[in-house]
SEVEX-803852 format. One record per residue (C-alpha): residue in one letter; x, y, z. Coordinates in Angstrom, 1 decimal. Layout:
BEGIN
A/X/Y/Z
...
***
This chain:
BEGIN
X/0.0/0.0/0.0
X/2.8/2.2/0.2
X/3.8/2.1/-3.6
X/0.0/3.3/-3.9
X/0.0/6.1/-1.0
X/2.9/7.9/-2.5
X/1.3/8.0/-5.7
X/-2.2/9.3/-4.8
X/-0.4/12.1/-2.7
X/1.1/13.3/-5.8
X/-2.2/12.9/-7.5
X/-4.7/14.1/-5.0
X/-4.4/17.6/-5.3
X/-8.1/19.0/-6.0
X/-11.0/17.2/-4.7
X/-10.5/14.2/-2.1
X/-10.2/10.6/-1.9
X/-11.4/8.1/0.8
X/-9.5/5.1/-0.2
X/-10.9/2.0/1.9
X/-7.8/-0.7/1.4
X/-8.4/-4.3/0.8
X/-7.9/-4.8/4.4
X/-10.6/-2.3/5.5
X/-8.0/0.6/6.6
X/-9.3/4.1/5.6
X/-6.7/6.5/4.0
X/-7.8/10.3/2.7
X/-6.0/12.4/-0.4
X/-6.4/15.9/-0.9
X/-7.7/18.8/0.6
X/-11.5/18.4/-0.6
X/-11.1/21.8/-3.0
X/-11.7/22.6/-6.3
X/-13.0/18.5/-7.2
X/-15.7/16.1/-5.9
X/-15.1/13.7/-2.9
X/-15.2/9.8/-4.2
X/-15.5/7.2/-1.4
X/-13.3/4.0/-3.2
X/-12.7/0.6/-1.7
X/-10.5/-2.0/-3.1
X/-11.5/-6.2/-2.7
X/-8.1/-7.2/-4.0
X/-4.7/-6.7/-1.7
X/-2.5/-7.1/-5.0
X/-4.3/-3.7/-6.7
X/-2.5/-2.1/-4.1
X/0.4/-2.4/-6.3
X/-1.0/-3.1/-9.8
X/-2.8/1.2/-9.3
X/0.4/2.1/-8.5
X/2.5/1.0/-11.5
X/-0.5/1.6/-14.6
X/-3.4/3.0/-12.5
X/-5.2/4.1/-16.3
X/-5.8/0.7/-17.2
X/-5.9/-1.2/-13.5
X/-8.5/1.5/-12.1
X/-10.3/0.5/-15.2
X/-10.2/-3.5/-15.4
X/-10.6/-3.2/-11.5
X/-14.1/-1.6/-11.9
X/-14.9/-3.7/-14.5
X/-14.4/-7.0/-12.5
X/-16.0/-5.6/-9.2
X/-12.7/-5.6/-7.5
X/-13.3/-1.3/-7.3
X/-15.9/-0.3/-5.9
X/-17.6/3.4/-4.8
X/-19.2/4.0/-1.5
X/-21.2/6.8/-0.5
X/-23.3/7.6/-3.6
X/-20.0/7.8/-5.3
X/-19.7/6.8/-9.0
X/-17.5/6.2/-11.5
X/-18.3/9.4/-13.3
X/-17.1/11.1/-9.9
X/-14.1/8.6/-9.7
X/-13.4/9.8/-13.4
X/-13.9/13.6/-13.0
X/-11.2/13.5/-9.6
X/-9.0/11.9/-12.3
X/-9.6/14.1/-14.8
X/-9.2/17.8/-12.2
X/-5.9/16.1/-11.1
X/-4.1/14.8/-14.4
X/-0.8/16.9/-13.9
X/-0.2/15.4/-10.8
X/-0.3/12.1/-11.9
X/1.7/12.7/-15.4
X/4.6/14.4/-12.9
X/5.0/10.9/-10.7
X/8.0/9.3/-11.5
X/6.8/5.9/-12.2
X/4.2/7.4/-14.6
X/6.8/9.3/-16.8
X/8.7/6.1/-17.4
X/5.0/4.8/-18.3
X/4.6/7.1/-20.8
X/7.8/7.2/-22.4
X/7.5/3.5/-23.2
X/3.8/4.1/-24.5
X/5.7/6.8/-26.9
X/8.1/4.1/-27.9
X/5.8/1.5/-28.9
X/3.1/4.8/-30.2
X/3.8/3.3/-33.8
X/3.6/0.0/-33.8
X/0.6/0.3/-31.5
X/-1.4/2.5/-34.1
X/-0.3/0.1/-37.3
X/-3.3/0.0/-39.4
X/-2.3/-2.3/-43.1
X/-5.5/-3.2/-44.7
X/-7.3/-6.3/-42.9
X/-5.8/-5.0/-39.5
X/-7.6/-2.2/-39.6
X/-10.9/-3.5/-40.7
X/-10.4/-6.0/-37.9
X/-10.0/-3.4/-35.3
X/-12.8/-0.9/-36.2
X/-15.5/-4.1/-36.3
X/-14.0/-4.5/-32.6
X/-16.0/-1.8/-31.6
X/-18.2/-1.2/-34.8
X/-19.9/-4.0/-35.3
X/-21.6/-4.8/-31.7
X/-25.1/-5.5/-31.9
X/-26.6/-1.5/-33.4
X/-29.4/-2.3/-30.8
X/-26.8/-1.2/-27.6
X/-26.1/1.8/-30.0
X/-29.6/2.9/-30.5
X/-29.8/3.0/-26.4
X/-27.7/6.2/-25.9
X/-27.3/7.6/-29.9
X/-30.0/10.1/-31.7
X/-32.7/8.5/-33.7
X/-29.9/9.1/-36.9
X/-27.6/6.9/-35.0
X/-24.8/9.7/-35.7
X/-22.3/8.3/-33.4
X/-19.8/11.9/-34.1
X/-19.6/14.9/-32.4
X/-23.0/16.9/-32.9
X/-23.7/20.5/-33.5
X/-24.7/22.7/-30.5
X/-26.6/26.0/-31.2
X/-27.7/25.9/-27.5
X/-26.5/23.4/-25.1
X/-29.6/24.0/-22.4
X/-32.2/24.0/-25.1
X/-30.7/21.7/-27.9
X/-31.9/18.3/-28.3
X/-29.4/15.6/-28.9
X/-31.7/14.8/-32.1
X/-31.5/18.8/-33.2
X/-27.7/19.4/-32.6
X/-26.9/16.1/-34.7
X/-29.3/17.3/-37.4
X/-27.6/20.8/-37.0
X/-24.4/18.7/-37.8
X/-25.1/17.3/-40.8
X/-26.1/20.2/-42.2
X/-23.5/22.6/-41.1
X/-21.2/19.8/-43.2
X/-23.2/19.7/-45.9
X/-23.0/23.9/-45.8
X/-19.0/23.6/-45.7
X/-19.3/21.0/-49.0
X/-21.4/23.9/-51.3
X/-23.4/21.7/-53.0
X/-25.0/21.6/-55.9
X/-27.0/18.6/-57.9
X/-25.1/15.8/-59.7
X/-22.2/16.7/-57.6
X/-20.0/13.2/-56.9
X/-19.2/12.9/-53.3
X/-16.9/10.5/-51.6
X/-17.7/9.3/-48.1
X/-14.6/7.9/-46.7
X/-16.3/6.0/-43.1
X/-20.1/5.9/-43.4
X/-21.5/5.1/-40.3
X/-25.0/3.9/-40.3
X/-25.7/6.6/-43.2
X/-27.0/9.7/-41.8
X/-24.4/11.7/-43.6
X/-25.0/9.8/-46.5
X/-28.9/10.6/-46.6
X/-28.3/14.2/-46.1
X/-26.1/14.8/-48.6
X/-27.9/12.6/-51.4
X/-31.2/14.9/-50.6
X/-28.5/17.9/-51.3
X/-29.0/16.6/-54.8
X/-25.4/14.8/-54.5
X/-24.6/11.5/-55.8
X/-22.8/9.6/-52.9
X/-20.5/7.1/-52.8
X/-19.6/5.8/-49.4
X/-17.6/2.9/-48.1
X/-17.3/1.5/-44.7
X/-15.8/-1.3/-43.0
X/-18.2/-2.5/-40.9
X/-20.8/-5.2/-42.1
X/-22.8/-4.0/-39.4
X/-22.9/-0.7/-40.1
X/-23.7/-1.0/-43.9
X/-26.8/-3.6/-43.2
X/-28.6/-0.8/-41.2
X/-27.6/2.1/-43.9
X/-28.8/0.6/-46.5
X/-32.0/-0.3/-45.3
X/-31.8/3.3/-44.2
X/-31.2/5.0/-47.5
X/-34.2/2.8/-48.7
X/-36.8/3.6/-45.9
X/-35.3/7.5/-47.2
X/-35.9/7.3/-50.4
X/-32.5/8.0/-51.9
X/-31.1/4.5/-53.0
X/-31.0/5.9/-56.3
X/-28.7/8.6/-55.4
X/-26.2/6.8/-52.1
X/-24.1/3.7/-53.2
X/-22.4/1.4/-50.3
X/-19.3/-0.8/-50.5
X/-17.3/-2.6/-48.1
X/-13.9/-1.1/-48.5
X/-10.7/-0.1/-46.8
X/-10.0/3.8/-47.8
X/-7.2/2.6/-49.4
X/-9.4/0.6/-52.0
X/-11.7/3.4/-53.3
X/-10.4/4.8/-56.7
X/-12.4/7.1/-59.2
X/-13.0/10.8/-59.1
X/-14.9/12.9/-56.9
X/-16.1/16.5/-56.7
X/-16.0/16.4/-52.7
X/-14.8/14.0/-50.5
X/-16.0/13.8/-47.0
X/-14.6/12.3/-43.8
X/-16.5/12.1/-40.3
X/-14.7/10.5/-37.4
X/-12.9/8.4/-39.4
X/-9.1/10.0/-39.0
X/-9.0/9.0/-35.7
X/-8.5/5.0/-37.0
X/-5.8/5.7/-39.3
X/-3.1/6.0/-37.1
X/-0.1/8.4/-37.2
X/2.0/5.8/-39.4
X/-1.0/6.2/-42.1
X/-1.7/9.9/-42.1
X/0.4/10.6/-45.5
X/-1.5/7.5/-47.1
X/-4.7/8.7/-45.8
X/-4.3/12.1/-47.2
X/-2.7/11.1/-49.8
X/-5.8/9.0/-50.6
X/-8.0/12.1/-50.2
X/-6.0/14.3/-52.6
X/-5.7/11.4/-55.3
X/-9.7/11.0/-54.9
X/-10.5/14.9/-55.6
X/-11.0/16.6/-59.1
X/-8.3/19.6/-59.8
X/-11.7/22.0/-58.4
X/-13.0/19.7/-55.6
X/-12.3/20.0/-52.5
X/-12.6/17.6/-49.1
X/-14.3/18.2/-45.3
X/-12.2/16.1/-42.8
X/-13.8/16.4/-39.6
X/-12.4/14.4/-36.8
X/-10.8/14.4/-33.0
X/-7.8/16.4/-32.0
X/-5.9/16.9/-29.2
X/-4.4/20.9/-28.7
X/-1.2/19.4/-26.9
X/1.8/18.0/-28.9
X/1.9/14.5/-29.8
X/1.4/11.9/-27.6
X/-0.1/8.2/-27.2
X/-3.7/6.6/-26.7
X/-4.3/5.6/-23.5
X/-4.2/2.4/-22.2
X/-7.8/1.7/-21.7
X/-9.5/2.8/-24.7
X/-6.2/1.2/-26.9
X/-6.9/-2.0/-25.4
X/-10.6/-2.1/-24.8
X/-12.2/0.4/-27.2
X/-10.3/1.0/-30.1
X/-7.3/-0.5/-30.8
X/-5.3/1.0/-33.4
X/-6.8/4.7/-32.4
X/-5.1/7.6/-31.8
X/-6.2/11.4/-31.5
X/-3.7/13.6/-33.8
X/-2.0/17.0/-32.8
X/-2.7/19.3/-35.3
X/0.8/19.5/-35.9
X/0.8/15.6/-37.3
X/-2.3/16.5/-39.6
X/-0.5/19.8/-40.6
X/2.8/18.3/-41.1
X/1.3/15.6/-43.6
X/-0.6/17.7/-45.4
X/2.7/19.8/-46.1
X/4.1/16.4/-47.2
X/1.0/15.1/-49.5
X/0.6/18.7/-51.0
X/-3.2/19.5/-50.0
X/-4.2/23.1/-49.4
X/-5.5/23.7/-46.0
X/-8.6/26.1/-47.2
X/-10.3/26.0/-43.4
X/-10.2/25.0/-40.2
X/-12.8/25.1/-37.4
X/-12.1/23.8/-33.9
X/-15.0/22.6/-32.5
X/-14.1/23.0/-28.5
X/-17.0/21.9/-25.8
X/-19.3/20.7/-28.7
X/-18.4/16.8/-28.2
X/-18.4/17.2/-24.4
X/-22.1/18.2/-24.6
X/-22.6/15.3/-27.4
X/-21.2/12.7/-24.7
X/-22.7/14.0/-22.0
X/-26.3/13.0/-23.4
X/-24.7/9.8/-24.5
X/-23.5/8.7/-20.8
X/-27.1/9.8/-19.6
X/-28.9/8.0/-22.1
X/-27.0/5.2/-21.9
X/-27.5/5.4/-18.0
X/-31.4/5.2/-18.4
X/-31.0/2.4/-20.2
X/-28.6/0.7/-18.5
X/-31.3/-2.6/-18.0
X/-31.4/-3.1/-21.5
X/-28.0/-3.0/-22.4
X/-27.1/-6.0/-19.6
X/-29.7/-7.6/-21.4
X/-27.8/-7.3/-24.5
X/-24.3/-8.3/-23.3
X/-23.5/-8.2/-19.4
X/-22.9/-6.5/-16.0
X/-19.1/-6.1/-17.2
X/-19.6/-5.1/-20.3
X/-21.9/-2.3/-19.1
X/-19.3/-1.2/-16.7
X/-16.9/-0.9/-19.3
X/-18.6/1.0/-21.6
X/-20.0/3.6/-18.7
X/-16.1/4.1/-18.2
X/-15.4/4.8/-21.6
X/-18.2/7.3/-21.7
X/-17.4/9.0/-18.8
X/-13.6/8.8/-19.7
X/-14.3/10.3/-22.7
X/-16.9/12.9/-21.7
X/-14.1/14.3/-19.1
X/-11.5/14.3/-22.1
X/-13.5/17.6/-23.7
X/-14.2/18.9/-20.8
X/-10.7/19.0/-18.5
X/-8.6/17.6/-21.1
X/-6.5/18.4/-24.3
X/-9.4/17.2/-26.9
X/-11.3/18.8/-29.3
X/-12.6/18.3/-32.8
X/-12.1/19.8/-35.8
X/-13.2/20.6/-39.4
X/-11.0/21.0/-42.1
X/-11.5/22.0/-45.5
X/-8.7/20.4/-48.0
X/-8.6/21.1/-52.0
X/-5.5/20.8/-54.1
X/-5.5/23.9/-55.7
X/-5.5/27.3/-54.1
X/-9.2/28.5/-55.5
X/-10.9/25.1/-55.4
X/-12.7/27.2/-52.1
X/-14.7/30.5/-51.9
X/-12.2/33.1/-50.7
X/-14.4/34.2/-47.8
X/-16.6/32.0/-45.5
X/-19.8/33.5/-45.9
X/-21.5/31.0/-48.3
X/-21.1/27.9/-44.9
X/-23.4/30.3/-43.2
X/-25.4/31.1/-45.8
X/-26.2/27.6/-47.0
X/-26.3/26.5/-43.6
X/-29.1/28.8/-43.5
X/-30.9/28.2/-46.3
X/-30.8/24.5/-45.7
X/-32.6/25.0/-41.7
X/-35.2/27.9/-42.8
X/-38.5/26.3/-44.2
X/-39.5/27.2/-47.7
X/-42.8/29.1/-47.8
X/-45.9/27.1/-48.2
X/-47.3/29.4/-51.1
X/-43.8/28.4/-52.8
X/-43.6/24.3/-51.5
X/-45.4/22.8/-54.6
X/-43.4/25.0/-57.2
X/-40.2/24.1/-56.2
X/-38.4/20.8/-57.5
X/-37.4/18.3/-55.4
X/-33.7/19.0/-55.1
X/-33.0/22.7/-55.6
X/-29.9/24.7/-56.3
X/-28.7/26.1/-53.1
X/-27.9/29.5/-52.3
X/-24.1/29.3/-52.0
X/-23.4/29.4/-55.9
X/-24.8/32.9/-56.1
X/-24.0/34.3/-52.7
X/-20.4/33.3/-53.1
X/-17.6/34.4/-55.1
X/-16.3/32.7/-58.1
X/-13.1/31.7/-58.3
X/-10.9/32.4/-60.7
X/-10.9/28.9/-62.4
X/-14.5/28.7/-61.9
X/-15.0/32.7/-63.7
X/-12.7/31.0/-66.6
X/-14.7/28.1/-67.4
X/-17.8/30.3/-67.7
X/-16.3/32.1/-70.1
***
């Protein structure tokens, strides 16, 4: 128990701990400021030293097995948010920086994602039954960061609607356009941009996944316009007019960033241009931890923007835009986590007691990250030539706009099904595009 003390007095340094040993023995950490009070006991003398040396992925397995346990209405979303208020003091204990500098050393080999390994590990977490997912997701199943206009008032359902179309806004449209979706998800992208008038061709991994999307696509009435294969990014040839990426980045893995956006630029026409929207972290580079590596998604890692910058210097793609997206996933998993907590029943129905204490850490985990830690998301906007993008912003908001403001009922039944969008006469020309109309 000493090994363990000395650690948590390091660590402790907002909040407080009540730490009930696996002998019964009460010990306190921190001064009770600035953090919640968690109540923990430990069932197992030899955690006592297992937390001390790797308490990320112990803490975690521990819970999982029942051998960590909270007292005192404590929770692990309590146990998670003391962790997540005192991260430097646990990054600045000695065993812990020997830790992570042999995570940094095996950071490549642990992210190694050659076609068939990385289809295997994205169906390790993509292809459980879509009945857990539709316990906590919005009726869309959009399992990315959604869209907050209002965090208090916003639905879950609204923000992800507001997300799919601010992407769809950032993509400037128009009918017969050829869109690449590179990581469909169950489809909801898909559906929204195939009503944009676009044709769509998306490809996913997952067997799962692509069942439920195109059953999806049918029930919406776009088949005709949304085609699905079962494809590794690296398979997917042709040419596109836009290329779109959601939450798909962060399974590539730092060894594969040149061949992902290598991929990407290959994949656009000389005037097309790409959305990438994915996970970041606003530190430097650093490794996945244990927990999620080994029980969420192996492979996955969450890029500096000086990693996705750097490639992009390397593969030649123009960096058009880029939004950060700061507290917008927080919000997204905090309704997540609750859901999933109302439903809790259902989903040991499904799998188990430890499963379901698994995923609440992940969610919690997670939650925490955009909140206290280094993570964020963002949006980037990637063409290979310089004018490929209006020079000014304006037409995101104005199609954004257009798409969310109802069209008069005097004007519903004259206007076509699929109608130009507002962007192509609110926004600039560019100077290849003023050529060609000439």
């Amino acid at each position: 128990m000493r090994m363990l003390s000395g650690l948590l007095k390091k660590f402790v340094r907002n909040g407080r701990m009540r730490l009930y040993d696996a002998g019964g023995t009460l010990h306190e950490f921190g001064s009770g400021e600035n953090g919640p009070t968690v109540t923990v006991r430990l069932h197992d003398a030899a955690l006592h030293r297992k937390l001390a040396l790797n308490p990320e992925l112990v803490a975690a397995e521990a819970y999982m097995d029942g051998t960590l346990t909270f007292e005192d209405g404590s929770s692990v979303h309590d146990f998670l948010t003391l962790f997540s208020v005192n991260r430097s003091g646990l990054a600045s204990a000695g065993s812990q920086k020997l830790l992570r500098r042999a995570w940094r050393g095996l950071k490549r080999w642990q992210q190694a994602n050659p076609l068939g390994v990385a289809a295997k590990n994205v169906r390790h977490h993509y292809d459980l039954s879509t009945d857990l997912y539709r316990l906590f997701l919005d009726e869309g199943l959009n399992y990315s960061c959604a869209y907050f206009r209002d965090p208090e008032k916003d639905t879950l359902e609204e923000a992800q609607v507001a997300k799919l179309v601010h992407i769809a806004a950032k993509l400037r449209l128009e009918p017969g356009m050829t869109v690449a979706e590179i990581g469909s998800g169950w489809g909801s992208l898909a559906i929204q941009l195939a009503r944009c008038g676009a044709q769509v061709t998306a490809i996913n991994v997952s067997p799962e996944q692509l069942k439920i999307s195109r059953q999806r696509v049918e029930e919406a009435g776009v088949a005709d316009r949304v085609t699905f294969f079962e494809r590794d990014y690296r398979e997917l040839d042709g040419k596109f007019d836009r290329v779109v990426s959601v939450g798909m980045m962060e399974h590539v893995g730092v060894r594969h960033f040149d061949e992902y956006f290598g991929k990407v630029r290959d994949l656009l026409t000389d005037d097309g241009f790409a959305m990438i929207h994915a996970i970041g972290r606003m530190t430097p580079p650093g490794t996945t931890g244990p927990f999620i590596r080994k029980y969420i998604f192996p492979g996955g890692y969450v890029p500096a923007l000086s990693e996705v910058f750097a490639s992009l210097e390397r593969v030649g793609l123009w960096a058009a835009d880029n939004e950060i997206l700061r507290l917008h996933y927080y919000y997204t998993i905090r309704h997540w986590r609750e859901r999933f907590a109302a439903n809790r029943d259902k989903a040991i129905e499904l799998y188990d007691e430890r499963f379901c204490r698994m995923w609440e850490f992940y969610l919690s985990a997670v939650e925490l990250g955009f909140l206290h830690g280094s993570n964020m998301v963002f949006q980037l906007l990637l063409s290979r030539e310089r004018d490929a993008v209006p020079i000014i912003r304006d037409f995101i908001v104005d199609d954004e706009r257009a798409m969310l403001t109802p069209a008069p009922k005097s004007a519903a039944k004259r206007q076509p099904k699929v109608k130009p969008k507002t962007a192509t006469r609110t926004a600039p020309k560019s100077p290849r595009a003023r050529k060609k109309a000439e």
